[in-house]
C-alpha positions in Angstrom: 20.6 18.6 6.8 20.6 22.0 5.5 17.4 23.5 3.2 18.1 24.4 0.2 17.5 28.0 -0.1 14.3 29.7 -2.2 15.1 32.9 -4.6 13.4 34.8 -1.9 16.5 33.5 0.3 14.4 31.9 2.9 14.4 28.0 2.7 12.2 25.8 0.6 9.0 24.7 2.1 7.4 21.1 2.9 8.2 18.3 0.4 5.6 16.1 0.7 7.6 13.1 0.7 5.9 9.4 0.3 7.4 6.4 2.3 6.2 3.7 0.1 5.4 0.4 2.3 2.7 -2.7 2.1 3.3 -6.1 1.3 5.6 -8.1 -1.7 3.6 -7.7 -5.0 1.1 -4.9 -4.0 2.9 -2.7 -6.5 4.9 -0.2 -4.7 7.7 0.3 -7.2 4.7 0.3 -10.4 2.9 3.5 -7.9 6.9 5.0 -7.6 7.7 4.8 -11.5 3.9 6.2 -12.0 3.7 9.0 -9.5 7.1 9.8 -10.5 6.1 10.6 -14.2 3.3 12.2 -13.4 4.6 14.7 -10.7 6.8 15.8 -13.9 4.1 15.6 -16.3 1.8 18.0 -14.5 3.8 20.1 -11.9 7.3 20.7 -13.6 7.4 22.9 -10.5 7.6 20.4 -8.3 10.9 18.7 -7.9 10.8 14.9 -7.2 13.4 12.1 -6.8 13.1 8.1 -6.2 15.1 6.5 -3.5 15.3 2.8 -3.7 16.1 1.1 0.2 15.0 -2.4 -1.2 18.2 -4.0 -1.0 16.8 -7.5 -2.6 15.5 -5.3 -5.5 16.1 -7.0 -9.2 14.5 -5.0 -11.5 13.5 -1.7 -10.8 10.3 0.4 -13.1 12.3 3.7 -12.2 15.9 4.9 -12.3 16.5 5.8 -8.6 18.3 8.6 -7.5 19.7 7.0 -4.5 19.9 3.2 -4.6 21.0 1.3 -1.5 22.0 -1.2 -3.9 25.7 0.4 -4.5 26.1 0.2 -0.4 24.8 -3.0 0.2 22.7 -5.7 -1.3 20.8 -8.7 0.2 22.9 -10.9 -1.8 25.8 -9.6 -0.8 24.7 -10.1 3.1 23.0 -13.9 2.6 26.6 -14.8 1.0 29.2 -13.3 3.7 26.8 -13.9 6.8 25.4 -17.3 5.9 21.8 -15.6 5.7 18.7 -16.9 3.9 16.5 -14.5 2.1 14.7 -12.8 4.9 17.4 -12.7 7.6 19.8 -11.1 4.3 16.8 -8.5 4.4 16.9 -7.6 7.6 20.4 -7.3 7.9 20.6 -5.1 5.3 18.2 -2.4 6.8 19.4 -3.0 10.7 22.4 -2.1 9.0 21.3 1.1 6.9 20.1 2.6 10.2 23.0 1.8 12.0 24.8 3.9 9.6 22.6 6.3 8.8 25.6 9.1 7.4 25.3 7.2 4.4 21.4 7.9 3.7 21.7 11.5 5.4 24.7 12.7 3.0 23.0 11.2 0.0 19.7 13.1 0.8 21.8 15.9 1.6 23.9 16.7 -2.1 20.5 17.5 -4.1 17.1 16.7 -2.6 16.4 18.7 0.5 13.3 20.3 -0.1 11.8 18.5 -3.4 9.6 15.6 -2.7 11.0 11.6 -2.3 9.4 8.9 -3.3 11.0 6.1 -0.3 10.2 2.6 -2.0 10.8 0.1 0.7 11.4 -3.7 1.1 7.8 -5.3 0.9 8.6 -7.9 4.3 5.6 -6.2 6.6 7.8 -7.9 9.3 9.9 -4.5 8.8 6.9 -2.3 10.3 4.9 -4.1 12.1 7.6 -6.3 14.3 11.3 -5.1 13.9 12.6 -1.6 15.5 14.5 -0.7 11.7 11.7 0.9 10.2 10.9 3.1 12.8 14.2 4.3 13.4 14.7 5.0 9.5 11.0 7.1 9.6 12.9 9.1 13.0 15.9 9.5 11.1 14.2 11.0 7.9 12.0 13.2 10.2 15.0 14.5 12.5 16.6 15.5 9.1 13.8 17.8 7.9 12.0 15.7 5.8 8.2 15.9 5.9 7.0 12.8 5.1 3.8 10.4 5.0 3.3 6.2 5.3 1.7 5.3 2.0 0.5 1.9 2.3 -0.5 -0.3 -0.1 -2.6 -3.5 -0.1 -3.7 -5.4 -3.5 -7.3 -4.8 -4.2 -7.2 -8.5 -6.0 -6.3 -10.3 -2.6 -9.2 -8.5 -0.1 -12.4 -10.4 -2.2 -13.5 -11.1 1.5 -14.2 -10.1 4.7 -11.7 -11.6 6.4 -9.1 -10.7 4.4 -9.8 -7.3 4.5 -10.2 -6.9 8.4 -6.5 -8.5 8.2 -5.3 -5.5 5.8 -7.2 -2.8 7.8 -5.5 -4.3 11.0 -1.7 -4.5 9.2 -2.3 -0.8 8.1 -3.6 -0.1 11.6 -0.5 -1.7 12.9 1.7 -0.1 10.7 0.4 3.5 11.4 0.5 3.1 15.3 4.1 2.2 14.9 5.7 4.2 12.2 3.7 7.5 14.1 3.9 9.7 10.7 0.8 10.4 8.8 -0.9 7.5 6.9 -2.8 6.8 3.9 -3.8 3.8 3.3 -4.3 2.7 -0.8 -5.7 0.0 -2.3 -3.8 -0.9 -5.8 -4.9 -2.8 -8.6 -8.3 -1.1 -8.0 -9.5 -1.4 -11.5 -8.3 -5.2 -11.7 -11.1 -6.3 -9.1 -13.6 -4.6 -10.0 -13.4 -6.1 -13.7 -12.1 -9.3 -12.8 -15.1 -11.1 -11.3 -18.8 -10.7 -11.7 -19.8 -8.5 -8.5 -16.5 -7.0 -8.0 -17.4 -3.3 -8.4 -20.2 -3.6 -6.0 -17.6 -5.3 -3.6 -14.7 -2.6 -4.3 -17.3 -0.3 -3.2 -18.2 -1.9 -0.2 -14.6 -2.1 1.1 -14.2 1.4 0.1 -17.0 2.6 2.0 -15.7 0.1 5.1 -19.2 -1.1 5.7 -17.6 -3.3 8.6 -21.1 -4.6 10.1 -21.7 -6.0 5.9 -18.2 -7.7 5.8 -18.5 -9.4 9.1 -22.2 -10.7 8.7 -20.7 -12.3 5.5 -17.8 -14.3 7.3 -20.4 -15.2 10.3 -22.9 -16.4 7.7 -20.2 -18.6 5.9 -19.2 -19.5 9.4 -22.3 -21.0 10.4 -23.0 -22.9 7.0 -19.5 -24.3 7.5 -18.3 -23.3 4.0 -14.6 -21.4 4.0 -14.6 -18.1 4.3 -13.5 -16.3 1.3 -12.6 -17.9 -2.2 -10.4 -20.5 -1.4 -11.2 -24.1 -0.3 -9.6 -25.3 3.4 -9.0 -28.6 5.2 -12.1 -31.3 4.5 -12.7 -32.6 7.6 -14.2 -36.1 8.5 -16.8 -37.2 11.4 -15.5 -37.6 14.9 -15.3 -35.6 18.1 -11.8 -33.5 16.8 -14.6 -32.2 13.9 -17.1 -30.5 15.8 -15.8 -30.9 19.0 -18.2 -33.6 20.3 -18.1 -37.1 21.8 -16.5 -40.2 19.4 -19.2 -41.5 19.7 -22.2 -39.1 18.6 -19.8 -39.0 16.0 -19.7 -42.6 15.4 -23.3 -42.9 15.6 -24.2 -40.4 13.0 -25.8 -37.9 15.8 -23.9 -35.1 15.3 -23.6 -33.4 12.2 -20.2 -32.9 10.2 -19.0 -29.8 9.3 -17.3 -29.7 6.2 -14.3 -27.8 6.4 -12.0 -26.2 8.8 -12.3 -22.7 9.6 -9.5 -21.5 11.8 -10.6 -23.7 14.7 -13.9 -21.5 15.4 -17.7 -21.7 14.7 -20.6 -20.2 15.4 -20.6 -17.6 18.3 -17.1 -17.6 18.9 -16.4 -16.6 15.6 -19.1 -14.3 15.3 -17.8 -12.4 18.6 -14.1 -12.4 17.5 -14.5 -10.4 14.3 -17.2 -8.0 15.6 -15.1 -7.0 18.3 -12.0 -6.9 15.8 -15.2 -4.5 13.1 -16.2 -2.7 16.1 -12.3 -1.5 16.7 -12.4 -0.7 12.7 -15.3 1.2 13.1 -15.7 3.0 16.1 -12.6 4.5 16.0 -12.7 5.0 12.0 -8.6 5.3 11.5 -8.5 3.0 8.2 -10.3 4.1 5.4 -8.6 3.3 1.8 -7.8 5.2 -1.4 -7.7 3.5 -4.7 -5.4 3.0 -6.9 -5.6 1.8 -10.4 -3.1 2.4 -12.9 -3.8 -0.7 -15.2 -1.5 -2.0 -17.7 -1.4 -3.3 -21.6 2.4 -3.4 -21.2 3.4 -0.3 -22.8 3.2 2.2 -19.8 0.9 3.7 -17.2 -2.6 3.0 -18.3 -6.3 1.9 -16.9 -8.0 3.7 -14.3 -11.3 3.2 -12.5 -13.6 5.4 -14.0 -16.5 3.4 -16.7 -15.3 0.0 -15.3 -18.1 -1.9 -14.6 -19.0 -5.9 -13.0 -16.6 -8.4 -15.1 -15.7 -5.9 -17.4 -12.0 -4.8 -18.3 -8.7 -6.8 -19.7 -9.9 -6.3 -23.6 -7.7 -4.9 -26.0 -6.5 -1.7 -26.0 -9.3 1.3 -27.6 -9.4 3.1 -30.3 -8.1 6.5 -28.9 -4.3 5.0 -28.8 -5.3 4.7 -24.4 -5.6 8.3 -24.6 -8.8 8.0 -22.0 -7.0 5.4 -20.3 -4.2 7.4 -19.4 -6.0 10.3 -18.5 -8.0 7.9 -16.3 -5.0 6.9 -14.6 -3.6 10.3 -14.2 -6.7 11.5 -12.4 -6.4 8.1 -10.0 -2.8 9.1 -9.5 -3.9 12.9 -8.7 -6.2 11.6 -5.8 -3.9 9.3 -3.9 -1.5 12.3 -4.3 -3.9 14.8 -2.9 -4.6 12.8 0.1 -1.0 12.8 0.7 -0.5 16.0 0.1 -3.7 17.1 2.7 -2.3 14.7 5.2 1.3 16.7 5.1 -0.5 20.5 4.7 1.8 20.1 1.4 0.2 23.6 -0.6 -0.1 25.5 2.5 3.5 25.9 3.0 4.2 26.6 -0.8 5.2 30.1 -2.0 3.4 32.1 -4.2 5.0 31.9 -7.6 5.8 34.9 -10.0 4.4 34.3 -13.6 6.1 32.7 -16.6 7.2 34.4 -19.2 5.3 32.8 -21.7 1.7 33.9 -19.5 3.1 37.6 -19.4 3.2 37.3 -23.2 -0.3 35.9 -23.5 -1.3 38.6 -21.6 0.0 41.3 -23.6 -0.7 40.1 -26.5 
């Protein structure tokens, strides 16, 4: 892939590409369409393109300037191979990297040096388990582009402690096999923290990964035999396949019935599983999340963190038109964006840029 030459002559420095990834639903194509508008909104210096390789995709947020869609679609695969939806998926991106001349010449006519935004499929099977999404990230990387993993996880769905040492372990997982630089974001920020009395206290403490807090809170509701979490579980009845006693201390009444299921473990197995799983977390500190809240009243990129409090949040729009809710979500955008950007050395390898015209007539005047 050639660079695209600067007027200096020499070629154009890092882009600070994003490789969009995290599960269905976490809102990877709503952070595309939003960073998107905002890289044009505030640095009209900084070229930047959206690439669509979701070959399921149905509606997009964005206009993409490549789609993967016009060489192959998961449809398309599922119909002429006899596929069901996740085999049609994987086809479809074992096959991308199998041709990769495709992707490289489309990268190649117009983008070399401006920043991509990659939005990929949301099956975590792709870069945790199967070889494609590797190769793809060593394909992009042998052709120049500078690029970090950008993965997302919804803030709404880690109200616990054991669902967030499962997200911290899938980024984990995800950074140790993709090999690129990683930041890890949690979206719909502003959505949990105003959803539920308590939230912003708990957004805080996964933010600050207090790992010893989160996993005396799923011993605790371990040992009282309640389900971890906010969901309910399997009622169990008495009997020895219950606690793991004899039929009959069950049957007479001497040993007591827990009352629901929690993954087959109690007590001090449990305890010891998920410290050792908080003391990988934490000794080694390699997860740590961003967040991301963008919001949304349905007209646009709106919300933001900043003023929300406990409970608070979804009321109607304010007075100001969302002026200070946009300006709230601009400045969320801006940090996730400068974490990128810090994890690529982005400004470093920028050029210094002459003046405009219009701030040598300021100063003249």
């Amino acid at each position: 892939m050639m660079a695209r030459a600067s007027p200096s002559g020499t070629p154009e420095g890092p882009d600070g590409s994003n490789l969009v990834l995290g599960p269905a639903g976490t809102g990877k194509s709503t952070y595309c369409a939003a960073l998107h508008a905002h890289i044009k909104a505030t640095d009209p210096h900084r070229h930047v393109h959206v690439v669509n390789l979701d070959p399921a995709a149905t509606e997009l947020a964005y206009v993409p300037t490549v789609d993967i869609r016009t060489l192959i679609t998961a449809e398309g695969a599922a119909s002429e191979h006899g596929l069901g939806p996740n085999g049609a998926l994987v086809w479809c991106m074992e096959y991308l990297v199998a041709n990769p001349s495709w992707l490289e010449d489309q990268l190649d006519a117009f983008i070399d040096g401006d920043t991509l935004l990659l939005d990929v499929p949301g099956q975590i099977e792709l870069y945790t388990v199967h070889e494609c999404m590797a190769t793809l990230v060593s394909q992009l990387t042998s052709w120049d582009i500078r690029l970090a993993a950008v993965f997302l996880m919804d803030a709404q769905f880690l109200g616990d402690g054991a669902k967030f040492l499962g997200a911290a372990l899938a980024a984990l997982a995800t950074m140790v096999r993709l090999a690129v630089p990683h930041v890890s974001v949690l979206s719909k920020a502003d959505l949990l923290a105003a959803g539920r009395p308590g939230g912003r206290a708990k957004l805080d403490e996964l933010l600050e990964m207090d790992i010893p807090s989160l996993v005396g809170e799923m011993v605790t509701a371990a040992t009282v035999g309640r389900p971890v979490g906010l969901g309910g579980g399997e009622p169990l009845g008495r009997g020895a396949a219950a606690v793991g006693g004899r039929d009959g201390d069950a049957a007479a009444g001497n040993v007591p019935t827990r009352g629901r299921r929690l993954a087959g473990m109690r007590g001090g197995t449990f305890a010891t599983l998920n410290a050792a799983i908080g003391s990988l977390l934490e000794d080694w500190n390699m997860v740590s999340f961003v967040p991301l809240a963008l919001g949304d009243r349905g007209d646009g990129v709106v919300g933001g963190l900043s003023g929300v409090g406990d409970g608070e949040g979804g009321g109607p729009p304010s007075d100001d038109d969302g002026a200070g809710d946009d300006e709230a979500a601009a400045d969320s955008l801006s940090t996730v964006l400068l974490h990128v950007d810090m994890a690529l050395q982005y400004h470093e390898g920028l050029e210094v840029r002459e003046a405009r015209e219009a701030e040598d007539a300021d100063e003249g005047g």
